[in-house]
N, C-alpha and C positions, 0 to 999 in steps of 0.2 A: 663929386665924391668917387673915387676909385671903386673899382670892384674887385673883390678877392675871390679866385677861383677855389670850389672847396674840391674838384675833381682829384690832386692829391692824394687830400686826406682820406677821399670817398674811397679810392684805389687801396690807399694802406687800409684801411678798416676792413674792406672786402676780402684781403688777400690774408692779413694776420688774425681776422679773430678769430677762425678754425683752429690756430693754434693755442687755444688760450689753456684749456685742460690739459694738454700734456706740457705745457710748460709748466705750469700749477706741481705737474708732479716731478720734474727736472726740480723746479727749483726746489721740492719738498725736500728730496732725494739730498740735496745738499744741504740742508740747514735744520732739517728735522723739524719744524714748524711751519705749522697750516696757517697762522696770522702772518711768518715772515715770509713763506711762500708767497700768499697774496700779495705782498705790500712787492716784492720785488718783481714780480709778475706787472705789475700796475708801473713799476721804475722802466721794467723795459719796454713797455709798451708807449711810454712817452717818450723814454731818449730816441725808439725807434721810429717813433714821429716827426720829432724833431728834427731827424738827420734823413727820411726817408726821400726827398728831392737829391741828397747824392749818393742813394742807394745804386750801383750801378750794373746789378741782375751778373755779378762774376760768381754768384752762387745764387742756392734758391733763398725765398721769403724765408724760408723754415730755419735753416740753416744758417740766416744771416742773426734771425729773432734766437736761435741758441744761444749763440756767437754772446750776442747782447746781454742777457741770463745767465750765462754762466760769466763773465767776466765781473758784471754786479754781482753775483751771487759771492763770489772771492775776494771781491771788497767788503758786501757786508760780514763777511767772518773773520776776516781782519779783527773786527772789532767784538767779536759773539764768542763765547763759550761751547763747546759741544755739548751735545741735547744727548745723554746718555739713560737708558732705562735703570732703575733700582737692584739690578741682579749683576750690571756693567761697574759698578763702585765697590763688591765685595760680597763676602760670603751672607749663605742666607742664616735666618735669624735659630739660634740654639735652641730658642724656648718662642713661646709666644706669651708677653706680656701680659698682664691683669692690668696695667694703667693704662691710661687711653696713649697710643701712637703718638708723638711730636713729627708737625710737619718737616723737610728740610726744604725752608725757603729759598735759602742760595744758591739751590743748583737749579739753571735755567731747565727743565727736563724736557726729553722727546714727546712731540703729542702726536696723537693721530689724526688720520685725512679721512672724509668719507669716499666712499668707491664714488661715487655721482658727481664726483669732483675732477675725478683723473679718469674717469671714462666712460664714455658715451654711448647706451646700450644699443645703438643703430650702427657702434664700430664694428669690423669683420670680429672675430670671434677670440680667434689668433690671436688679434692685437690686447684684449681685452687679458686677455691669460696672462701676457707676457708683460700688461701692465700693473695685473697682479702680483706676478712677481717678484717685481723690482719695485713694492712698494711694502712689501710685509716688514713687518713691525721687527721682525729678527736682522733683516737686510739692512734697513734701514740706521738701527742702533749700531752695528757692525760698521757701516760706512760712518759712522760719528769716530770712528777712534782711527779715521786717517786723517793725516794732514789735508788742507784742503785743495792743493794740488791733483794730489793723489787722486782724491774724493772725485774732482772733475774729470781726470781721464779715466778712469772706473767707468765712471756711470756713462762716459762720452763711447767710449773704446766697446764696451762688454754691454752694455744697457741699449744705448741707440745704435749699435751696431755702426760704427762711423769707423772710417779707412783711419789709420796713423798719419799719414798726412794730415786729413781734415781737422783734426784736432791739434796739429802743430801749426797749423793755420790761423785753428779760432785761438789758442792759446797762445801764440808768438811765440814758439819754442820750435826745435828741430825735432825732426822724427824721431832721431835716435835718443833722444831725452825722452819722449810719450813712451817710446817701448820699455825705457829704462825704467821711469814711474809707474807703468802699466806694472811690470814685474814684482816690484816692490809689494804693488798696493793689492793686484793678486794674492800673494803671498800672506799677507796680516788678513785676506776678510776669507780665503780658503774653508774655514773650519763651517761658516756660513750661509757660503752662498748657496743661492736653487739649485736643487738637484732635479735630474727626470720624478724624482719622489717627490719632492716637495711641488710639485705641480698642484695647481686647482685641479680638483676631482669630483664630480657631480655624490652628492651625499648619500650614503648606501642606508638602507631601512636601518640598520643599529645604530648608525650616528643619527639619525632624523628621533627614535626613539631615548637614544642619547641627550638629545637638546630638550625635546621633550621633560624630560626627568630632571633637567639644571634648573629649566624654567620653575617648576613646581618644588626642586626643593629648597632653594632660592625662598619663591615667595610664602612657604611657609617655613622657613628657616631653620629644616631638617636637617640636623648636624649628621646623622648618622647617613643620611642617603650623598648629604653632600660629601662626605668622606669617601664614600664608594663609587663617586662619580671621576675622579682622578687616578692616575697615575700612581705611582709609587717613587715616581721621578717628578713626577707634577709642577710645575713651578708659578704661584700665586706673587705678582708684586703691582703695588698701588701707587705710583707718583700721584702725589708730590712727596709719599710717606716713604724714608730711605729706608726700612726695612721691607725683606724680600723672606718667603718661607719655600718649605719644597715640599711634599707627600701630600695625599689625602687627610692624613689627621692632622696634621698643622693649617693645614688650609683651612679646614674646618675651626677650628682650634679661633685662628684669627675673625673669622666671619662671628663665630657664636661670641666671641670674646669684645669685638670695636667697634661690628654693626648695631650703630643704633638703636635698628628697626627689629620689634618683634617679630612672632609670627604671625603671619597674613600682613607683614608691614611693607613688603616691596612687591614689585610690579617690573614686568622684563618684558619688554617690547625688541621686536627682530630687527636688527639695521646690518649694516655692513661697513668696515673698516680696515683699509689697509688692503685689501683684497681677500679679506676675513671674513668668518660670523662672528657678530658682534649683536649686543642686550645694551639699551637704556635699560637703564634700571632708576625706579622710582620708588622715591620713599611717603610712606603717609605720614600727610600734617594734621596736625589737630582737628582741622575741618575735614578731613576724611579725604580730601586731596592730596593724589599723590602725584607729585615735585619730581624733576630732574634729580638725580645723586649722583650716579656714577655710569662711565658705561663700560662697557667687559669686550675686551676684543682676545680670541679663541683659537688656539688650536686646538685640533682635534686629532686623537690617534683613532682606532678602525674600533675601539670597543670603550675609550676613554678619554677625559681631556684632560691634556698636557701642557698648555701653558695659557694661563691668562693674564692677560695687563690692564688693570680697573683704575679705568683715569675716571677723577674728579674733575670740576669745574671744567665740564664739556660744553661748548653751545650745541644743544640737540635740535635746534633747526636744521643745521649744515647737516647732518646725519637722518633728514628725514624723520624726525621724529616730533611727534606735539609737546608744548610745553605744561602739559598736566594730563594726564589720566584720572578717572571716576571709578575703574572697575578692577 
């Protein structure tokens, strides 16, 4: 009976699975979803098995395992829709409704990723900021409304920091074509991208008393504190529900008006998303158990909050979070 050497396989395993989390957010970055992330994360890790015997080391593991991901990533959007947020399809809502919200189920929508997915908190510190950044939920929707050319020399060129060759390389195109797109694609996400402001910033005592105040008037579902918790530019939207509001009293308006849950009905546990602060939010069932609902991913201005995106139907495992709370 022959014998099969797994030495290989043992070598690729060894060398590629340090890359597995920033690939998770490469491929995020492209296709707006953390299920299609995974699944094409898992594609290139078998084709790159596959073929890893005529691997022939003219670049690194890293760089070859890109290579691999972003080329499947531009095949599976061949075939996908753009994953846009509820504020990217039109203006926000005049009123807010007295009947309950209609979902919009055909639009495939942007989800979000947990931070413990795209990085590693033993990474240098630098890396971790700057994985932040290229994964906020503003960035991210913004790169959905380029072509997906574009989308891969974006995030190739400006995000991984890679030479114009390199990426005329992994893309089979000429230099002068990567600058040509780079230019382009610059130009449509401008109005978006990280600024030195928009950097992660350790939380100053008025935004920590800030979160504090969400948390409580959330769970006792204080219309009037939650008004004075926002902006006056504020912008509240919910996928899968295509209406999007703006101000403190619409906000409010919306929560007193579609949330379910009385007061003392929800529960806001602390996680992280996108390189954000972010709430599980739980709602009480009849048995007094309160249930996954929603989770709230935040910006923050210096005295107020300014944009929240409250996705439904989250798996709150991936986000470190228990599937019930008691208190």
């Amino acid at each position: 009976m022959p014998v099969t050497s797994t030495a290989p396989t043992d070598d690729f395993v060894a060398q590629a699975d340090s890359y597995r989390r920033e690939l998770i957010a490469h491929c995020y970055r492209m296709l707006g979803s953390l299920q299609d992330a995974e699944d094409l994360v898992q594609e290139t890790y078998l084709k790159a098995w596959r073929s890893y015997d005529r691997f022939e080391g003219r670049s690194s593991v890293r760089t070859w395992l890109y290579k691999i991901a972003t080329t499947t990533c531009l095949t599976a959007l061949e075939s996908r829709k753009r994953r846009p947020l509820p504020s990217g399809l039109g203006a926000p809502a005049d009123d807010v409704p007295h009947e309950k919200v209609v979902e919009s189920g055909e639009v495939p929508w942007l989800q979000p990723i947990p931070d413990g997915m795209i990085a590693d908190t033993a990474t240098d510190p630098a890396s971790i900021v700057g994985i932040r950044e290229s994964t906020r939920l503003a960035f991210i929707a913004a790169l959905q409304h380029l072509p997906a050319r574009q989308r891969a020399v974006l995030i190739l060129r400006d995000v991984l920091k890679w030479r114009a060759a390199e990426v005329a390389d992994s893309l089979e195109i000429s230099t002068a074509a990567v600058n040509s797109v780079l230019q382009r694609a610059r130009a449509q996400i401008a109005e978006v991208s990280p600024s030195e402001d928009d950097r992660p910033q350790p939380l100053t005592a008025e935004q920590e008393r800030l979160l504090e105040r969400y948390v409580a008037a959330f769970e006792a579902k204080d219309v009037s504190t939650i008004v004075d918790l926002f902006t006056a530019e504020a912008v509240w939207e919910m996928p899968p529900f295509r209406l999007w509001v703006r101000g403190g009293e619409r906000i409010a308006q919306l929560n007193a008006r579609q949330c379910p849950a009385g007061p003392d009905g929800l529960r806001l546990r602390h996680t992280r998303a996108n390189g954000q602060l972010a709430f599980g939010v739980y709602i009480r069932g009849d048995d007094d158990v309160f249930r996954p609902f929603q989770l709230h991913v935040l910006e923050l201005g210096e005295t107020r909050v300014e944009h929240v995106v409250c996705f439904f139907d989250v798996d709150f495992a991936k986000f470190g979070l228990p599937d019930s709370v008691t208190d």
